[in-house]
BAVOTOR-947557 format. One record per atom (N, C-alpha, C): y, x, z; atom name. Coordinates in nm, 2 decimals. Layout:
residues N
y/x/z/atom
Y/X/Z/CA
...
end
This chain:
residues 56
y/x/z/atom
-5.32/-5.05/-5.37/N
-5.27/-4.91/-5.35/CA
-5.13/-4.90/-5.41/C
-5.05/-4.83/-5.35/N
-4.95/-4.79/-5.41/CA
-4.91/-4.68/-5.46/C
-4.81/-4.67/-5.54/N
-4.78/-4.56/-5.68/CA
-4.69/-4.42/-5.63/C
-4.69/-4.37/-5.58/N
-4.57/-4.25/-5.57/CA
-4.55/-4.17/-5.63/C
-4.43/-4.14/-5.65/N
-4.35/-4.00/-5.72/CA
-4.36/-3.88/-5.66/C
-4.45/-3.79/-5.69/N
-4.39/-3.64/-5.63/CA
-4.37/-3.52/-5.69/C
-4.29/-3.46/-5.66/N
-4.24/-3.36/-5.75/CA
-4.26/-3.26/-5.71/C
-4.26/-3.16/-5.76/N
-4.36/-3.01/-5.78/CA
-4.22/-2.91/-5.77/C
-4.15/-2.84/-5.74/N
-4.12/-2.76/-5.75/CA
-4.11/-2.59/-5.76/C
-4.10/-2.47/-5.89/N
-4.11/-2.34/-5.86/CA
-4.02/-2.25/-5.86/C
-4.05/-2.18/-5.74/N
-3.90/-2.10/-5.74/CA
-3.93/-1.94/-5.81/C
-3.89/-1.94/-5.93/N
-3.90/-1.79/-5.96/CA
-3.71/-1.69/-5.95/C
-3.72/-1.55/-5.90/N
-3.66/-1.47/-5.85/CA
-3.65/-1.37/-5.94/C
-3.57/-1.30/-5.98/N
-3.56/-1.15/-6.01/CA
-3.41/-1.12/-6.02/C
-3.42/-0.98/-5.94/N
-3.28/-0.88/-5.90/CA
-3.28/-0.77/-6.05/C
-3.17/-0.82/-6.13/N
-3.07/-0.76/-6.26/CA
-2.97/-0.65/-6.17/C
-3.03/-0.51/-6.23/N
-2.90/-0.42/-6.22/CA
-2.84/-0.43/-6.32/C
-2.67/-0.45/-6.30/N
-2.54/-0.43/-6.47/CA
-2.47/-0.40/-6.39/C
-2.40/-0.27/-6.46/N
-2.23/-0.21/-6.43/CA
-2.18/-0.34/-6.48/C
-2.05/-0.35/-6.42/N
-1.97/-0.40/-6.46/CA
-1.81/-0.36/-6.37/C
-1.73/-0.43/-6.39/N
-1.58/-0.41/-6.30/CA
-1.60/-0.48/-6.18/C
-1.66/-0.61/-6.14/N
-1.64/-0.69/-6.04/CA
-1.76/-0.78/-6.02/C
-1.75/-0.82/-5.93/N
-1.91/-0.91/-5.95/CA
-1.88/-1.03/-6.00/C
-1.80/-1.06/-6.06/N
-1.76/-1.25/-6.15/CA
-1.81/-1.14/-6.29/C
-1.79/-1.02/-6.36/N
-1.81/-0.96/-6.46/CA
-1.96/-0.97/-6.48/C
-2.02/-0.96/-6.33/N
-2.15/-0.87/-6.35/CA
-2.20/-1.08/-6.40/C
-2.22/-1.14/-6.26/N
-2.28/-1.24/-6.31/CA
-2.25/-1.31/-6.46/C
-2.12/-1.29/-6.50/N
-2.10/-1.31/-6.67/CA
-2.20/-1.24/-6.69/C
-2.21/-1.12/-6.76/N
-2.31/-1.04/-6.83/CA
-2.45/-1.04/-6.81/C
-2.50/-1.11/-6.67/N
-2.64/-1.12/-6.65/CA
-2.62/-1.31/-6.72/C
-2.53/-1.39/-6.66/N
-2.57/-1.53/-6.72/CA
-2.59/-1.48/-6.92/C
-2.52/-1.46/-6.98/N
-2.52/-1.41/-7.14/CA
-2.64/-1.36/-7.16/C
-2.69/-1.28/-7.09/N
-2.86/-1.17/-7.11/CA
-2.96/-1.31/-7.09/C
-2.95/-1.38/-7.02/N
-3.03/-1.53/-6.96/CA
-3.02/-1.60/-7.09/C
-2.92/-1.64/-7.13/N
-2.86/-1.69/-7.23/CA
-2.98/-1.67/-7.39/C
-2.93/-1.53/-7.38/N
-2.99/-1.50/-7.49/CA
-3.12/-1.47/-7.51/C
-3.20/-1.50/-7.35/N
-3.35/-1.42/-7.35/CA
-3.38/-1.30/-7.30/C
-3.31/-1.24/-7.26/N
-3.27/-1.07/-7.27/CA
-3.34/-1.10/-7.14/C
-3.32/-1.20/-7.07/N
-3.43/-1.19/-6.92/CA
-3.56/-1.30/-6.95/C
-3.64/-1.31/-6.91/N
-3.75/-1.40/-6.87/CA
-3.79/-1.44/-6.76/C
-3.80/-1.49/-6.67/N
-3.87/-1.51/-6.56/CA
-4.02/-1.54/-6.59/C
-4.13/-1.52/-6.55/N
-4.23/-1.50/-6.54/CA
-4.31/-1.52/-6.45/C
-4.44/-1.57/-6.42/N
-4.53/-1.58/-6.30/CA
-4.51/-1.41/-6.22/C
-4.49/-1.33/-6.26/N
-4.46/-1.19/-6.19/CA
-4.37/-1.22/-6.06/C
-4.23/-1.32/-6.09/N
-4.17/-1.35/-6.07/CA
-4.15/-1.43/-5.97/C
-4.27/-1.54/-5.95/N
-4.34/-1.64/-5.87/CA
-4.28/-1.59/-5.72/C
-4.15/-1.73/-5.67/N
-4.17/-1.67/-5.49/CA
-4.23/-1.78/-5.42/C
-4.22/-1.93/-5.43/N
-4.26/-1.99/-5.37/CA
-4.31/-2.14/-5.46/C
-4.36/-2.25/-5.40/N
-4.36/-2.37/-5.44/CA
-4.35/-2.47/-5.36/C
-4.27/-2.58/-5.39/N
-4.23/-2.70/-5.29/CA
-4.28/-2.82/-5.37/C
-4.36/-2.92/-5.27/N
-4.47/-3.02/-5.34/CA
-4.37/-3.14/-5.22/C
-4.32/-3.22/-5.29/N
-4.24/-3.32/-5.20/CA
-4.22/-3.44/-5.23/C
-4.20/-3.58/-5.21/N
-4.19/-3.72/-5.25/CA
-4.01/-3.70/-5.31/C
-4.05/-3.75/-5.42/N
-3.94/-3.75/-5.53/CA
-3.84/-3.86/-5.52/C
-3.76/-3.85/-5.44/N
-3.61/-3.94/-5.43/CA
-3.54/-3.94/-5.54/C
-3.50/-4.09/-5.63/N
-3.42/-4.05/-5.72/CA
-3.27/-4.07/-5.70/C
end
């Protein structure tokens, strides 16, 4: 028999409302909130999964 690698992939999603000036502002201020925890993604969050042979 032979051995294979496969890898599991999960895609979790969620839409952050922030004022900001511009949208390079907004994604700063949501990456810093990520940063700090201030978001979580969660199984709530759950959109898809990809099960695939792992190329390295």
């Amino acid at each position: 028999m032979e051995t294979f690698k496969i890898e599991i992939q999960e895609f979790l999603s969620k839409i952050i409302e922030v004022e900001a000036s511009n949208v390079n502002e907004a994604i700063s201020k949501v990456k810093e909130m990520y940063k700090k925890e201030e978001i979580v993604l969660n199984s709530e969050d759950y959109v898809t999964t990809k099960i695939e042979e792992y190329n390295e």
